[in-house]
C-alpha positions in Angstrom: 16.2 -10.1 -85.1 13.5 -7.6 -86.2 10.1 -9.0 -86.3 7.1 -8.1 -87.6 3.2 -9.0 -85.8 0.4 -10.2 -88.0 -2.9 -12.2 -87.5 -4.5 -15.0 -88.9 -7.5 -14.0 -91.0 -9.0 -17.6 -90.3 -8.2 -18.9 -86.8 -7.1 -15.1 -85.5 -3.8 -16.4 -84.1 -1.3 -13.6 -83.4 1.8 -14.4 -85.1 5.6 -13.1 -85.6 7.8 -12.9 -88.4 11.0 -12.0 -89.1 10.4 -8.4 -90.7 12.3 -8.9 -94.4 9.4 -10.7 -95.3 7.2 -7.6 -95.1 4.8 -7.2 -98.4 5.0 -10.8 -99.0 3.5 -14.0 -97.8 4.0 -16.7 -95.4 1.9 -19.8 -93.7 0.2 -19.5 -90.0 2.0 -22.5 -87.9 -2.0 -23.2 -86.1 -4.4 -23.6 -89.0 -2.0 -23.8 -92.0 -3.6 -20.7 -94.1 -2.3 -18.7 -96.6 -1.7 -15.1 -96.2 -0.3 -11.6 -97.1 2.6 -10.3 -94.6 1.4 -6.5 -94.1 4.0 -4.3 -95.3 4.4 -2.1 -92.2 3.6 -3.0 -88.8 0.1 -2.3 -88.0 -1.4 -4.0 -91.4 -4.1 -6.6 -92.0 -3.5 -9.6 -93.4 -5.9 -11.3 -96.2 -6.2 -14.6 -97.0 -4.9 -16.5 -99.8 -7.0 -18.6 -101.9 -7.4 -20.4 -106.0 -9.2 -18.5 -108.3 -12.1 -19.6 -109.4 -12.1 -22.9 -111.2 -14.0 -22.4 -115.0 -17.2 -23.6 -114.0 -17.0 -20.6 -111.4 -16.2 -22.2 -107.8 -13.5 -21.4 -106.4 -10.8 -23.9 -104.8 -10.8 -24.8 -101.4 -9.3 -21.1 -99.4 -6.4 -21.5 -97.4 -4.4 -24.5 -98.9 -1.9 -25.4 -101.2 -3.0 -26.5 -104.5 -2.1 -30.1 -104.6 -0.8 -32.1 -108.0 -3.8 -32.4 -109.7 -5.5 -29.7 -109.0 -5.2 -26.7 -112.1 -4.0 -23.6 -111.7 -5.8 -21.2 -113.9 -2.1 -19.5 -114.2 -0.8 -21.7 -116.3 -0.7 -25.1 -117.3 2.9 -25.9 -114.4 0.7 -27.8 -111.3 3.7 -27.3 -109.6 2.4 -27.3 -105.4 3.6 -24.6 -103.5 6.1 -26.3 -100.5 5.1 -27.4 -97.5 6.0 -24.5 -94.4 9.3 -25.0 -92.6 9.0 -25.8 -89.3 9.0 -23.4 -86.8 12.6 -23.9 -85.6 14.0 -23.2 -88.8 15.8 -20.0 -89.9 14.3 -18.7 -93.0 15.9 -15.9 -95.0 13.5 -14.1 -96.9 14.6 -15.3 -100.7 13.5 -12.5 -103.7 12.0 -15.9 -105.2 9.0 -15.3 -101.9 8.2 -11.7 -103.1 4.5 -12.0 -104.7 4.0 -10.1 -108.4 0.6 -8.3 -108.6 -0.5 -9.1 -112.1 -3.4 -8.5 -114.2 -5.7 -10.6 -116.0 -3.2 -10.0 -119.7 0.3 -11.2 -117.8 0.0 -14.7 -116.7 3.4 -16.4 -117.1 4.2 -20.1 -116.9 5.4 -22.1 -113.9 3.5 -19.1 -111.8 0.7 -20.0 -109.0 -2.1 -17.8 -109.2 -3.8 -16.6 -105.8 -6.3 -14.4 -104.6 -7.2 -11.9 -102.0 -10.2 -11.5 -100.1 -10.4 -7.8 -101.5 -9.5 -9.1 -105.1 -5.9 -9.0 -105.8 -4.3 -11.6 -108.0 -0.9 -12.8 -107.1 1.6 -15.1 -108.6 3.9 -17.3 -106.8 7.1 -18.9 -108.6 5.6 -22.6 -108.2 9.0 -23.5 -106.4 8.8 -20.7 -103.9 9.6 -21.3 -100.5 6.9 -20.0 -98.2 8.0 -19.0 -94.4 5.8 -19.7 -91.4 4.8 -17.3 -89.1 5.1 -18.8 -85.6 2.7 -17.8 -82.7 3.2 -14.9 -80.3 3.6 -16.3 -76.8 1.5 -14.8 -74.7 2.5 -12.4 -72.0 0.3 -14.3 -69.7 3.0 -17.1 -70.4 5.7 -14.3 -69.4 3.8 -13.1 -66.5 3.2 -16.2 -65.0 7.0 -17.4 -64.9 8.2 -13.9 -63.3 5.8 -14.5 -60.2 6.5 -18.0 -60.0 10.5 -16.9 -59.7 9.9 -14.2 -57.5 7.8 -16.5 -55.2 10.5 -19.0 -55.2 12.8 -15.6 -54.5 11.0 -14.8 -51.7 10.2 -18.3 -50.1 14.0 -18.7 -49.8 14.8 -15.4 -48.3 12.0 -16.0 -46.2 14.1 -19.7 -45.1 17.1 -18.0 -45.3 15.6 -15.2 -42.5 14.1 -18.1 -40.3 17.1 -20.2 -39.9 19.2 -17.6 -38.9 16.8 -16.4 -36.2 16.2 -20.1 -35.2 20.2 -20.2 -34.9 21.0 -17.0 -33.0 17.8 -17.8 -30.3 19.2 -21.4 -30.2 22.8 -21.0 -29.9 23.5 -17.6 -28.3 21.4 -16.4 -25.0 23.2 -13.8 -22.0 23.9 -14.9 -18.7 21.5 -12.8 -15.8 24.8 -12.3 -13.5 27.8 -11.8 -15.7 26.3 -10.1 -19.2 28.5 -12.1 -21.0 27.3 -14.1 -24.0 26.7 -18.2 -24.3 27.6 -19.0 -27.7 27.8 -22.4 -29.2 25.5 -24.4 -26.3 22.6 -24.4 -24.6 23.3 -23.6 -20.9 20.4 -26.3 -19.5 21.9 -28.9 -21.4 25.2 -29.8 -19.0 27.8 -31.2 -21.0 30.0 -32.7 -18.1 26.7 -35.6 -17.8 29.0 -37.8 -19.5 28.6 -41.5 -20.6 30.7 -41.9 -24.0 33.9 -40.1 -23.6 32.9 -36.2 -24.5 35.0 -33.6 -23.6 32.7 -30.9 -23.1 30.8 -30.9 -26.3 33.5 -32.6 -28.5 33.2 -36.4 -28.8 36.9 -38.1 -28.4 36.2 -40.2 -31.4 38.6 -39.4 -33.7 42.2 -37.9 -33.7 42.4 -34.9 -31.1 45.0 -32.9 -29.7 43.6 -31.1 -26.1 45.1 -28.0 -25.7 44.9 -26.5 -22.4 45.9 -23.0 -21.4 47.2 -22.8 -18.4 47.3 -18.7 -17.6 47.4 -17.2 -14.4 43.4 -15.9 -15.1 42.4 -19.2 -15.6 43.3 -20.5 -11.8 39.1 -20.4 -10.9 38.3 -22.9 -13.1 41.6 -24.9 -14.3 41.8 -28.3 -11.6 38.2 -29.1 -12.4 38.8 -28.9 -16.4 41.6 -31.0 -15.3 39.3 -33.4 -14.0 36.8 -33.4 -16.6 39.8 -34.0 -19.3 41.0 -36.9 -16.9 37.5 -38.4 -17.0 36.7 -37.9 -20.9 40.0 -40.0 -21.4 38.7 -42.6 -19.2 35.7 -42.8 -20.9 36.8 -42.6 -24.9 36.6 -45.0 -27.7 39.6 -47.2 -26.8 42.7 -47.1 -28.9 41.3 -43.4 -30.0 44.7 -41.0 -30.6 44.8 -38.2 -28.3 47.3 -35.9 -27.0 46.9 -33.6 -24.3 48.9 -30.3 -24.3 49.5 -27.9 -21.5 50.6 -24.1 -22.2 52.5 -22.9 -19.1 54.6 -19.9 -18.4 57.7 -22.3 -18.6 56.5 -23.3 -22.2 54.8 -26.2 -23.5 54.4 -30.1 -21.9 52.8 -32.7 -23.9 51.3 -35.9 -22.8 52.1 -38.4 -24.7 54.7 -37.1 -26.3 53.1 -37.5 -30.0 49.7 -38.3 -31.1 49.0 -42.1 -30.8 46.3 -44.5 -29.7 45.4 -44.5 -26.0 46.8 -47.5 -23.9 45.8 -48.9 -20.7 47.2 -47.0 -17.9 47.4 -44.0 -19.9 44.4 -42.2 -18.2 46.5 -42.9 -15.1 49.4 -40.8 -16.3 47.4 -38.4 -17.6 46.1 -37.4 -14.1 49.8 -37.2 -13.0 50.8 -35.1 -15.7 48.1 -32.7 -15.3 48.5 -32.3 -10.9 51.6 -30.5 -10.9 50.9 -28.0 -13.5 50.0 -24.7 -12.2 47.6 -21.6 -13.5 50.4 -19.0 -13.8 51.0 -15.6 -15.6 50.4 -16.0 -19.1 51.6 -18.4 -21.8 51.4 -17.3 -25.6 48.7 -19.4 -27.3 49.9 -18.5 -30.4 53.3 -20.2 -29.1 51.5 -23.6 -28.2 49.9 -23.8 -31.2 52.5 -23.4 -33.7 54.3 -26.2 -31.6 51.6 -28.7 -31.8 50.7 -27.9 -35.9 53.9 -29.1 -36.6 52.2 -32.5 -36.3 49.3 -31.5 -38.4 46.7 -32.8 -36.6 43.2 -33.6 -37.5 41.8 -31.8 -34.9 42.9 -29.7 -31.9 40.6 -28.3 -29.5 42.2 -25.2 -27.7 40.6 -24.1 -24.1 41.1 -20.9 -22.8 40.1 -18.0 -20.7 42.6 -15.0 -22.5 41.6 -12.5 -24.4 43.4 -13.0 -27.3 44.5 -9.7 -29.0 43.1 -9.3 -32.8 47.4 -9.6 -33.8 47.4 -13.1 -31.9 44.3 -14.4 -33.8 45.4 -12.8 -36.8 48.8 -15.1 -36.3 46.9 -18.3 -35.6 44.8 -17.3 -38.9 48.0 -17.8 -40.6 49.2 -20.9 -38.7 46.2 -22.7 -40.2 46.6 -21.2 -43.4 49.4 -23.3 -43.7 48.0 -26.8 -42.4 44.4 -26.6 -44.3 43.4 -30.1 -43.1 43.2 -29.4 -39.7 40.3 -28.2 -37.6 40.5 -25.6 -34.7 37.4 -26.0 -31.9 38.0 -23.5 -29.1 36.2 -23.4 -25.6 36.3 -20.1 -24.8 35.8 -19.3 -20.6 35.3 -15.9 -20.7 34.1 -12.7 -23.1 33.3 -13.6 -26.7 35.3 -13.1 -29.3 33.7 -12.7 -32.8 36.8 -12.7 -34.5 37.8 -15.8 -33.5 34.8 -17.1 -34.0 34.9 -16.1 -37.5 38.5 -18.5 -37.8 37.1 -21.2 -36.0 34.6 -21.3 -38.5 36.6 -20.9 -41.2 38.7 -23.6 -40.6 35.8 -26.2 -39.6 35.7 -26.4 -36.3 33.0 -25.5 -33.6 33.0 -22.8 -31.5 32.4 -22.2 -27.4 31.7 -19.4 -25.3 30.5 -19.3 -22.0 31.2 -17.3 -18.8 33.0 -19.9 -16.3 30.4 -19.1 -13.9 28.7 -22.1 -16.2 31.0 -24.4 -16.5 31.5 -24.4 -12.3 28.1 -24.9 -11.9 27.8 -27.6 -14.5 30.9 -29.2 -12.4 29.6 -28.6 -9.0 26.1 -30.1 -9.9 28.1 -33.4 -11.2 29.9 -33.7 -7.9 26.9 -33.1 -5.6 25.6 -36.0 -7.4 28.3 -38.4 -7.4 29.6 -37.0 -3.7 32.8 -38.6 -5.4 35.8 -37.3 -7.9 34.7 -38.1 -10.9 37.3 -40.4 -11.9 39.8 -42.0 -9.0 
């Protein structure tokens, strides 16, 4: 919508209005007055008032005749209408258009006004006058674009922090190895264990333990053994867990399904585990595929391999098709970002740490027990 600017001869408001009612006249939404519309942009607006009442004062300047008061126009004491609210759309009617007259035409049912420089004009006494609203002021304007940007800036200034807070939290480089720690803080030993963790997961719900049993994995494999015997000792009892164990002759399950753990089951689990040994290489992908056909809630897969990008990209479409179940993956060896990026995806959390850590959180246990941890 085109609009035109004007200001209000008595309270100097600046005002808009909708530009067909140029050369005609309209009401100021502050103060109420009276006035011409300029007929091009960059006009002055004059107030409207009576002419002068016979005994030679003038009516009140500025506002609508009211019943009784006479118009010297004719003998019609027709009011002119109140002024439409702001919100409402006014098309400029022909009936709005003012007449200059002279003092010899004066027709009946007209209102007679005058202009500060002397011009007589008629209004039909039915006319409907439009309002001119208020201009907001750019100050207005101004002031919401900085409060946005501030709030703009304020969140990528968050946004910034957290993620520094998170990479100097959750990733620092071992002195001896170069490799990354990802997921953990290496002062905070994980194997310190009083509620039934397994590493950093808490056996509290549904879990499938997948443990790779490669060849590479020999250094470290009897203690994870011993650390998976003790979290089941330790669990929530009647907690479902199964414990799976990728070997080069394929893939051994203890239980044989999910279920609750029973009494005497941690016992079992112990001589399950003893005879398997670290050799060559199982397929992950493989063991994986075996155990989703269970869909699990969660599975937490430990490894040391270096999973190609084709293997990850194959588990990435194993869990495509079973949506409600989580991967975590303990990761003994170099970081992966790409499985990282799928273990995230899919919900779970993700661990890498040089074994170098997770023997010396064992061996520190150990020294203090001077025991196996679980007999």
């Amino acid at each position: 919508m085109t609009t035109i600017e004007l200001q209000c001869p008595t309270c100097q408001e600046m005002l808009v209005l909708d530009a067909g009612f140029a050369g005609g006249v309209c009401r100021c939404s502050g103060c109420g007055t009276l006035m011409t519309v300029p007929a091009a942009a960059g006009g002055t607006s004059e107030r409207l008032s009576r002419p002068a009442t016979p005994g030679g004062r003038p009516e009140a300047p500025g506002m609508a005749a009211s019943p009784s008061a006479p118009s010297s126009a004719s003998s019609a004491k027709t009011p002119v209408h109140a002024p439409r609210r702001d919100h409402e759309t006014v098309q400029p009617p022909s009936a709005v258009r003012p007449t200059v007259v002279t003092a010899h035409t004066n027709e009946a049912g007209k209102q007679t006004f005058v202009t500060a420089s002397g011009r007589t004009l008629e209004l039909d006494a039915d006319a409907v006058i439009p309002t001119a609203a208020k201009k907001q002021r750019p100050v207005v304007r101004a002031t919401t674009a900085i409060v946005a940007v501030g709030a703009l800036l304020v969140l990528v200034v968050v946004t910034v922090l957290v993620f520094v807070w998170v990479i100097k939290e959750k990733t620092s480089v071992d002195p001896h190895t170069g490799q990354p720690r990802i997921g953990y803080d290496v002062a905070d030993n994980p194997l310190v264990n009083a509620d039934g963790r397994f590493l950093y997961w808490s056996l509290d719900e549904p879990t499938v333990i997948v443990l790779d049993a490669a060849g590479l994995n020999r250094p470290w494999l009897e203690e994870m053994k011993d650390v998976l015997v003790d979290a089941a000792a330790k669990m929530p009892e009647a907690t479902p867990l199964q414990v799976v164990a990728l070997t080069d002759l394929g893939v051994k399950t203890f239980p044989d399904k999910l279920r609750s753990w029973k009494p005497g089951d941690t016992a079992k689990l112990r001589a399950f585990l003893t005879p398997i040994p670290a050799m060559r290489f199982p397929d992950p992908v493989a063991g994986l595929e075996t155990v989703l056909k269970a869909d699990p809630p969660r599975i937490i897969l430990v490894t040391g391999q270096q999973l190609t990008d084709r293997q990850v990209d194959d588990i990435d479409l194993l869990l495509d098709k079973h949506p409600d179940t989580r991967l975590s993956v303990a990761l003994l060896g170099t970081h992966l970002p790409r499985l990282q990026t799928l273990v995230n995806k899919s919900g779970g959390k993700y661990v890498s740490m040089p074994q170098e850590d997770f023997l010396g959180w064992y061996a520190k246990i150990r020294n203090a027990t001077q025991e196996p941890r679980t007999k």
